[in-house]
Structure formats: C-alpha cells, structure tokens
C-alpha positions as CSV (number, residue, x, y, z in Angstrom):
1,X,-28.2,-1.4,1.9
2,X,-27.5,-4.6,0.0
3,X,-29.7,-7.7,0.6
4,X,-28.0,-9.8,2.1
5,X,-27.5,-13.3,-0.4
6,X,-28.8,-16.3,1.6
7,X,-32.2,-14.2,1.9
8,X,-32.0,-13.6,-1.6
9,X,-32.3,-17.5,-2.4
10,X,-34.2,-18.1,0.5
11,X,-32.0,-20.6,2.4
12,X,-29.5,-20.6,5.6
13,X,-26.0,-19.7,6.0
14,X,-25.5,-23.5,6.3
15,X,-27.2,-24.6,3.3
16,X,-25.0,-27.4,0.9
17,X,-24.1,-26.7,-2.4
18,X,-26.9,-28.4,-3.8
19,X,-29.7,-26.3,-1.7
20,X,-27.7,-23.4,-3.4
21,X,-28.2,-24.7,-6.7
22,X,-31.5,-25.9,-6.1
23,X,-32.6,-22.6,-4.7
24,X,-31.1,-20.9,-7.5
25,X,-33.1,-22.8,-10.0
26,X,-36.3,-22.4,-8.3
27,X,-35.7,-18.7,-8.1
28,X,-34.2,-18.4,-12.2
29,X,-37.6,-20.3,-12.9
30,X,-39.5,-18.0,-11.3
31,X,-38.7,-14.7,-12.3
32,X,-37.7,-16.2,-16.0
33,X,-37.7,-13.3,-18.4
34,X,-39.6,-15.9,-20.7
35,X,-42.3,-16.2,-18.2
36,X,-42.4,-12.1,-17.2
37,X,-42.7,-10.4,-20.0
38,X,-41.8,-6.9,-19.4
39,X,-42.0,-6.8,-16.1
40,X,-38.7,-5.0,-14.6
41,X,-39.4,-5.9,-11.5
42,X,-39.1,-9.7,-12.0
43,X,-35.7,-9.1,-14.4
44,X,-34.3,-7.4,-11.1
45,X,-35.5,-10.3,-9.0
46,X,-33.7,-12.5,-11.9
47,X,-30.0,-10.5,-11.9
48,X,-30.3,-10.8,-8.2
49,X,-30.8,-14.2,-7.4
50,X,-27.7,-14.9,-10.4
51,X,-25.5,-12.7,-8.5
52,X,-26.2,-13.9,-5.3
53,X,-25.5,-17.7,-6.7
54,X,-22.5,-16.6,-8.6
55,X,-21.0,-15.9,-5.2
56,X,-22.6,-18.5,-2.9
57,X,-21.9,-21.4,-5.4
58,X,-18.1,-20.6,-5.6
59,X,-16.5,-21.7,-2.0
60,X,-13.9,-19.0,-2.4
61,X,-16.2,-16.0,-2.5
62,X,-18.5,-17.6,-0.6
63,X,-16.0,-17.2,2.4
64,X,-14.9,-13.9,1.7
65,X,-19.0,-13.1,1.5
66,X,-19.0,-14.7,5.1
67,X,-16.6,-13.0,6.8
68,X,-16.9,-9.5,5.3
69,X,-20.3,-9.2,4.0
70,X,-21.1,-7.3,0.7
71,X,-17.4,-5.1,1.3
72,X,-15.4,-7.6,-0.1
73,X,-16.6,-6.9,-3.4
74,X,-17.3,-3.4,-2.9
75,X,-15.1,-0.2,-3.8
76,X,-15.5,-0.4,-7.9
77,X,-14.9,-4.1,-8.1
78,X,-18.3,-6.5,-8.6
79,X,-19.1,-8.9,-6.2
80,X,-20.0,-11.6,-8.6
81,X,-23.3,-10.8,-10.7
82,X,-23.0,-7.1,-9.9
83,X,-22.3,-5.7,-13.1
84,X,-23.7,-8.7,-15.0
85,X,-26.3,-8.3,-17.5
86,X,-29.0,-10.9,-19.0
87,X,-26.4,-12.6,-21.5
88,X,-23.3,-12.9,-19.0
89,X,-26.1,-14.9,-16.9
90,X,-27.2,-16.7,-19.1
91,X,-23.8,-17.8,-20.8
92,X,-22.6,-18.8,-17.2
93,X,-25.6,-20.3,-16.3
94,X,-27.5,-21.6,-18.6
95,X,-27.5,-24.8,-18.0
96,X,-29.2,-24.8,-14.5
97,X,-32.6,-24.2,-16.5
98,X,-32.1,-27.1,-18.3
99,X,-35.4,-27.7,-20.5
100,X,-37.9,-25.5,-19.0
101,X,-37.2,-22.9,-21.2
102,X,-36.9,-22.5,-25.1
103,X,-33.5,-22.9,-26.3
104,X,-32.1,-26.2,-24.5
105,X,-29.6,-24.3,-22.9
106,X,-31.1,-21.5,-21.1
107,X,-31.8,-19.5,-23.9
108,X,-34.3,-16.7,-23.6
109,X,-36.2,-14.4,-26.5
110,X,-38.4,-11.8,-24.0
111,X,-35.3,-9.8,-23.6
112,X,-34.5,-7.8,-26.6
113,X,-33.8,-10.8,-28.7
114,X,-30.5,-11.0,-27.5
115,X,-30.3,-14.8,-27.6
116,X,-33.0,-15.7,-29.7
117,X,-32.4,-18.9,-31.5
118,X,-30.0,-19.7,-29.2
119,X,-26.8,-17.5,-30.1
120,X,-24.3,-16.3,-27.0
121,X,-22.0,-13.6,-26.7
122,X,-19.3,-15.1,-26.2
123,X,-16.9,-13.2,-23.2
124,X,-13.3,-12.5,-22.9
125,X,-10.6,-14.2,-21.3
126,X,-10.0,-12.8,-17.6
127,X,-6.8,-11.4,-16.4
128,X,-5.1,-11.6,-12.6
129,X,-3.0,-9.4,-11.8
130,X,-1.1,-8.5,-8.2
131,X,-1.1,-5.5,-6.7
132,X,1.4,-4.8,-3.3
133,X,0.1,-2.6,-0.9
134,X,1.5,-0.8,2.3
135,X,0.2,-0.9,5.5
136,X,-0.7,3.1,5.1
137,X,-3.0,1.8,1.8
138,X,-4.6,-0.6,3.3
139,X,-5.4,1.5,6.3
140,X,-6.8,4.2,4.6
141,X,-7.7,3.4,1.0
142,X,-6.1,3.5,-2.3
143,X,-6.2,4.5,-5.8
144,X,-3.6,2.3,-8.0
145,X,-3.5,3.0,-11.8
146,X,-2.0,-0.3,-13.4
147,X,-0.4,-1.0,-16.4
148,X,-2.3,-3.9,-18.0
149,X,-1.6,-5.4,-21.2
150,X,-4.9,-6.9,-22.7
151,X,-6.6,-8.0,-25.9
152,X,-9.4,-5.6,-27.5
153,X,-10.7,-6.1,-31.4
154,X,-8.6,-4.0,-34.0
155,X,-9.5,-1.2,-35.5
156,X,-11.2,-2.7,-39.1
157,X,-11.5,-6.1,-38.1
158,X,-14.9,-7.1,-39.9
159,X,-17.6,-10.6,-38.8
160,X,-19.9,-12.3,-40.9
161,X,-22.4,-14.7,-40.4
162,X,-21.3,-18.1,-39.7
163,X,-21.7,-20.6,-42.4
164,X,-21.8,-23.6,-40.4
165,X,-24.5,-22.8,-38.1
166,X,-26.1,-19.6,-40.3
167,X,-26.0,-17.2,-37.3
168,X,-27.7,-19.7,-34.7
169,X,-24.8,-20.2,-32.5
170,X,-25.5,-23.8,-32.6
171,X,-25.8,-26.8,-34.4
172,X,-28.6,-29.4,-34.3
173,X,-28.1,-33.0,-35.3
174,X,-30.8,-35.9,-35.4
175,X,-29.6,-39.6,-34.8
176,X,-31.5,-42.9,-35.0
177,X,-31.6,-44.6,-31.9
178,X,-33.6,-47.6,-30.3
179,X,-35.9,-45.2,-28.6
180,X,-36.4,-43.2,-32.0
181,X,-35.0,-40.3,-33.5
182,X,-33.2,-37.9,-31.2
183,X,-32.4,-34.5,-32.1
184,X,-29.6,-32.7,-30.0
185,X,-28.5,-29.0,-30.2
186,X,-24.6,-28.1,-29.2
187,X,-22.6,-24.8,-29.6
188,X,-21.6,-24.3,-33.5
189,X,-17.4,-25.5,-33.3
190,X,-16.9,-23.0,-36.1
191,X,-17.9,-20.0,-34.8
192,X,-18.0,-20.8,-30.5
193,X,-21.4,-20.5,-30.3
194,X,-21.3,-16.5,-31.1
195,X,-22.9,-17.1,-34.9
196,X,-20.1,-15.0,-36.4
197,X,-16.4,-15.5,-38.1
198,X,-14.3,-13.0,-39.0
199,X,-14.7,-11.7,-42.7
200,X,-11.6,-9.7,-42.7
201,X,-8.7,-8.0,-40.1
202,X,-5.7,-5.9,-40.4
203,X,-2.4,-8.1,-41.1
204,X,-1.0,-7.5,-37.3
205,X,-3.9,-9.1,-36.2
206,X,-4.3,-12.6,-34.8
207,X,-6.2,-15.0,-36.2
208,X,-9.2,-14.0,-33.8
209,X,-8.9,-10.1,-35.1
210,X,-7.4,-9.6,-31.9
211,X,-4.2,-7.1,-31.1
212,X,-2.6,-6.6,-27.1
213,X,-2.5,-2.7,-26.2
214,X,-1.0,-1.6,-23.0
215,X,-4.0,0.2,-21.0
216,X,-3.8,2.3,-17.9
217,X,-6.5,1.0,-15.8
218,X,-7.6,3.0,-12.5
219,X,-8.4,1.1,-9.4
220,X,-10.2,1.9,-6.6
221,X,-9.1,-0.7,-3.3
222,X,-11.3,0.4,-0.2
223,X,-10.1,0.2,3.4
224,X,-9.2,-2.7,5.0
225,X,-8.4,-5.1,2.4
226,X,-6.7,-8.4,3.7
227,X,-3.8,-10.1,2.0
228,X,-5.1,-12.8,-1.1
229,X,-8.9,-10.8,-1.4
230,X,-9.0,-10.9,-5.0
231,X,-11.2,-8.0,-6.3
232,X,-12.9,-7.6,-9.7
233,X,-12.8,-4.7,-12.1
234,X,-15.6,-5.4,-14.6
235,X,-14.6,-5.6,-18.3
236,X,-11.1,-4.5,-18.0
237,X,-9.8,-8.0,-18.8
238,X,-9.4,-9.3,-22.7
239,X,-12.1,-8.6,-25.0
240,X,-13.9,-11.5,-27.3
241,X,-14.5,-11.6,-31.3
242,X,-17.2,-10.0,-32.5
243,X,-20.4,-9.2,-30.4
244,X,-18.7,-10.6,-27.7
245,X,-18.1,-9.0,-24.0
246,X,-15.0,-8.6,-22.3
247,X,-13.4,-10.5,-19.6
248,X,-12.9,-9.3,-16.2
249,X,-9.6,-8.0,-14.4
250,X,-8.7,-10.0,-11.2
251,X,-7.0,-7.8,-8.4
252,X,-5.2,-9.7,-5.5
253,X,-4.2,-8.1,-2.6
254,X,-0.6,-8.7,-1.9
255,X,0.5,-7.1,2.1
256,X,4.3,-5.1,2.0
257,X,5.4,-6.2,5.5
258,X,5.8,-2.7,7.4
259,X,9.4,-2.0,9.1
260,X,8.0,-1.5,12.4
261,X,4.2,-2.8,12.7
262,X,2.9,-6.1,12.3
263,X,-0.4,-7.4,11.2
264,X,-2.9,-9.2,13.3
265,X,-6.7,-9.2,11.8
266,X,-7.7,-5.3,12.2
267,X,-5.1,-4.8,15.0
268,X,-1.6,-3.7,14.7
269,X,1.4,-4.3,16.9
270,X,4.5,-2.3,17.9
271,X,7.5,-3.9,19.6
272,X,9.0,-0.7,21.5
273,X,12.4,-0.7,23.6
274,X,13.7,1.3,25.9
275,X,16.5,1.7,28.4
276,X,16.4,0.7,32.0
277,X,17.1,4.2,33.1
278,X,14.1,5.1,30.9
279,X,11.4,2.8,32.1
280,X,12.7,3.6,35.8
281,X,12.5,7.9,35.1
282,X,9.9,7.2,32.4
283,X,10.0,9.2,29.2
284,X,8.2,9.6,25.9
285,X,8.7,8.0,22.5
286,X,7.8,8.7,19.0
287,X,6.6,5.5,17.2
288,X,5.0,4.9,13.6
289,X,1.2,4.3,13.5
290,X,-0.7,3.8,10.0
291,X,-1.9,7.4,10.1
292,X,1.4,9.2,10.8
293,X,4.1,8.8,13.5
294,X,2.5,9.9,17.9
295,X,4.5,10.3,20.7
296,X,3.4,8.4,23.9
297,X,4.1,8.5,27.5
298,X,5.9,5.6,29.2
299,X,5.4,6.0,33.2
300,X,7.4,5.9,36.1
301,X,8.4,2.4,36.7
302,X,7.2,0.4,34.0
303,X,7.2,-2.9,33.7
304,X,9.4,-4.9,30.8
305,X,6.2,-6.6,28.6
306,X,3.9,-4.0,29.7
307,X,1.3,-3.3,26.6
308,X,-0.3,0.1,26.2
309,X,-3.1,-0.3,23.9
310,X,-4.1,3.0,21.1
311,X,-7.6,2.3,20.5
312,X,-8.8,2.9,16.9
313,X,-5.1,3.4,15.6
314,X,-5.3,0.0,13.6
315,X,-6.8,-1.6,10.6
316,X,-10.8,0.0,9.8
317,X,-12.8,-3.3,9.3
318,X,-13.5,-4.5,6.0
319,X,-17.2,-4.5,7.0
320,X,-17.2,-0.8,8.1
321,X,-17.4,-2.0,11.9
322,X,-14.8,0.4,13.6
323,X,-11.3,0.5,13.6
324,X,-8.9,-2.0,15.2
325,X,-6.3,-0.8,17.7
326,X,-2.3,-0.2,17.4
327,X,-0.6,-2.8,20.5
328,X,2.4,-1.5,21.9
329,X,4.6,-3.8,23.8
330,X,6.9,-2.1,26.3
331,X,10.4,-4.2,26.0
332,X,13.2,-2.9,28.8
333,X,16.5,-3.4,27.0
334,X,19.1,-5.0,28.9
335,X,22.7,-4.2,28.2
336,X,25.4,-6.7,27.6
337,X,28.4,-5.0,27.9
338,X,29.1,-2.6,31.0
339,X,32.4,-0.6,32.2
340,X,33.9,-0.7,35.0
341,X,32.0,2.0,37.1
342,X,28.8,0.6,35.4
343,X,28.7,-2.9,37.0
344,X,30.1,-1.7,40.4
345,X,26.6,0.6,40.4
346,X,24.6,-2.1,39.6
347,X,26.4,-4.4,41.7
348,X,25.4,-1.9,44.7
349,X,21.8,-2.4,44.2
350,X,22.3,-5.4,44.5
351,X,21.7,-5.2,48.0
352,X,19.5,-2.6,47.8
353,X,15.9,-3.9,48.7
354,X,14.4,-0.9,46.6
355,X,15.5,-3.0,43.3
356,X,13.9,-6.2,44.8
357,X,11.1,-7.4,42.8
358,X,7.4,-6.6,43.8
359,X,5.3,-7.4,41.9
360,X,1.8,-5.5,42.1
361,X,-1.9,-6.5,41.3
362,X,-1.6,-4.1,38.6
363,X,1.8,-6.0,37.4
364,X,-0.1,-8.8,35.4
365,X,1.2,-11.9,34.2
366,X,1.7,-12.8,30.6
367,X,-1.2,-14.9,30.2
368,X,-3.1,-12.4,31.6
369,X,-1.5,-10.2,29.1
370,X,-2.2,-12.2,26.3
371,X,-6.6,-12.8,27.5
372,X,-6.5,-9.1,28.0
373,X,-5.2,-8.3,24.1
374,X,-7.3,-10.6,22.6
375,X,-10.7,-9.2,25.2
C-alpha cells in the first residue's frame, strides 16, 4: 500500500502551501543525492517526497488526492512524481534547493553525471486529450486505444554540442556592481539549457528535428472515474530535441449521459412508471442497471414515489470502498385521456371508501424519502 503524501512530508492535511513547500525543501535537503552518495535508500526517500509535492503543491490534484486517495492516479496513469526519475525532478524543481547544492539551480553530480555542470534534459510538450465514457465504462473499467497525433525526433536527425554554452546548458556572466563583481549563471538561449543544437535533420523536418506521427496509444481508465479527473499516461505526449524526455499525455474524463440512469456520486437513479392498474395488481419490470438489464418486483399496492433501493448495483468507489446502489423511483402514471366507460369506472370509486386515501406508517413522506436516500 502507498504512503499516504502528507506523512510523506511530514505535515497535516491542512498544512498551507508554504508548509508544503517548506516541508518539501527540508525533505529534498535531506535525502540530496549530493549528500547520499550511493545510498538507494535515501534516492527513494528523494523520488518520494518530489512526487508527493508534485501533487500536494498543485491545488487541482491536490483535491482529487483528497477525495480519492492514491486511485485517482492509479490504473497506468502517474500520480504526479510516479514515473519521474532524478532529471524530471530536478528540471521541475530545481529551484526549491536554491544554493545549497552545486549547480545554482538544483543541479546534482552523485547521480550518474546526469546533470553535471549544470546541463537539463529538456522535456516535451504535454498533450490533453478527451475521452467520453458510458456509464457501463466507468462502472466496470475500460481499455481505450486513442489516436494521438504527437511529435517524436526523426529518423537521422543529428545534435552537436552547443557553441554558445560548450555543452554546459548554461551561461555564466560576471557584472560590476557596487557590492563587487557578481557572477550569475542562467539557461544557455541557444540551446534551452539541454547543451546541444541540431547538426543536421531530414528536409521534412522542423526546425527542432521534429516530425508529428499518428500513434495508437493504449489506455487503461480504472473503475469509477468521475467526469473532469484528468489522468496521466507517462511519455506519450510530444517528445523534445536531443537527449530530451517526452511530455506526458493528459486524459480527461468526459461522462455520456445514459438514456435511462442518472449519476449521483457512486449511486445511480432510475425513474420507473407504471400504470395505475399495475401498482394496484403489482407486477414486475425489466429496467437497465450498469451491469446488464434485472427484472424487479413491484408489490401490491404501491405507492406513487415509492423508492426501492438495489444495493451495490451502482458506481464501485474510486477508492475501492464498495459499490454505490442503483435508486429506483416508483412513478404511478396517470392518464389524461379516458373513454367513455373509463371515467364512468373511475367515477364509481369515487364513492368507494376502498379508494380513499390511507396513508400508513410504512407510507413515508417525501422528506423522509429524500433523509432515507441520502442515510
């Protein structure tokens, strides 16, 4: 089981953005690959704490972590920092080291040199794409392969060492000031900080060495999925030049609207009619749940606005807590138009006192209704 994020940093479900960040820091610091050496155990402490504040420092996901844990990130898609490695931390968060480490901007050299002398990777664009789902899908689960259309490096595009910055990835510049001279060190213009240009590409390239392909990508959405979640697929969105990593492909969840159930949180609800010789006699009906179509039994006598509640035939929680129920309201349709012989019946009854209304305990009320649904 996944630990949860708040322990991770060592703060409370209420903490402010700056505690985050502040935690964070204290934590990076820490376990700094610069200051453990070697020590896996410390680099895992490192990738967790920059997950954990890639979700917790965004108000978005940190909403979606509140209210469905770990699952809203689950089911192939990263949560944040997931699938993140040392450079994709250290690219997006380098500056909340500040100084305290050797490369000005977070830099590190313990970690297989990989941004020694301060050099990034630089990383793709990300792509967002929408994907509409039926109740059925989100019920039970989905795979969805997509058509994306996304930028990866062409086939004999070639790099070569920058010439502005020779490689570094940055430039350094010394100015005279009243306090002295003050060198200053910011990402190389030329080359985006990656220390390479292109040396040559194929003529339907762009200027970046870049072509768009059309690619099938497979995605798994889990059960339970609410409408706007956005889910990440991990390097499936546009490549960079170079060394560079890709993006990331953004899946939002998009709801169909079903032709006879509607949405509520994890429950479902059915509006279901039936004639007043029917809900006198009683009878059974066939109705549509997210798992196939059940026939039910409506009784003698029942009431118009009665609900009759199928436990577990609704939405399975996002968090893995159970299934939510399928609500069916019991509507007694009324005709409009009668013949002859039909409203001299009725008109009968009028009188008779075993069409009087009595209501029963059991006959409840429709705010009782309604605190009973939501109990």
């Amino acid at each position: 089981m996944k630990e949860d994020y708040y322990d991770i940093l060592g703060i409370s479900k209420d903490a402010s953005t700056a505690q985050i960040k502040k935690a964070y820091r204290k934590k990076a610091i820490e376990y700094h690959p610069d200051k453990n050496p070697g020590d896996t155990n410390a680099e895992e402490m490192f990738k967790k704490a920059a997950e954990a504040y890639e979700v917790l420092s965004d108000e978005n996901k940190r909403a979606r972590y509140d209210q469905y844990g770990h699952q809203a990130f689950e089911g192939g898609f990263g949560g944040g920092g997931g699938g993140m490695n040392m450079e994709d931390i250290f690219s997006q968060f380098g500056d909340i080291f500040g100084s305290a480490f050797g490369g000005g901007g977070g830099g590190f050299s313990g970690f297989g040199g990989g941004f020694g002398g301060g050099q990034r990777r630089v990383k793709g664009s990300n792509l967002r794409i929408r994907v509409k789902l039926t109740l059925e899908e989100i019920a039970n689960g989905v795979e969805k392969k997509i058509k994306v259309r996304r930028k990866k490096q062409a086939s004999g595009t070639t790099y070569k060492t920058c010439g502005t910055c020779n490689g570094a990835g940055q430039v350094t510049r010394v100015t005279n000031t009243i306090l002295g001279r003050m060198q200053t060190a910011t990402a190389c213009t030329t080359c985006g900080g990656s220390g390479q240009v292109i040396d040559s590409k194929p003529a339907d390239a762009d200027a970046q060495g870049m072509k768009t392909i059309e690619e099938t990508v497979s995605i798994k959405i889990p059960a339970g999925v609410v409408e706007g979640m956005q889910l990440k697929v991990s390097s499936k969105g546009n490549e960079a030049p170079g060394n560079g990593v890709p993006g990331d492909l953004l899946v939002v969840i998009e709801e169909q609207e079903h032709d006879t159930l509607k949405r509520e949180g994890d429950n479902l609800h059915h509006d279901l009619y039936v004639s007043v010789p029917e809900a006198i006699l009683g009878t059974s009906k066939e109705i549509d749940t997210v798992t196939g179509k059940v026939r039910i039994k409506i009784d003698e006598g029942t009431q118009s606005g009665k609900i009759l509640r199928l436990r577990g035939k609704g939405i399975p929680s996002i968090n893995g807590y159970g299934r939510g129920d399928l609500l069916v309201h019991v509507n007694v349709w009324t005709p409009k138009d009668l013949s002859r012989e039909q409203k001299e019946f009725f008109e009968k009854m009028l009188t008779d006192d075993h069409f009087m209304p009595k209501p029963q305990k059991e006959d409840k009320s429709f705010f009782e209704k309604v605190k009973d649904m939501f109990s």
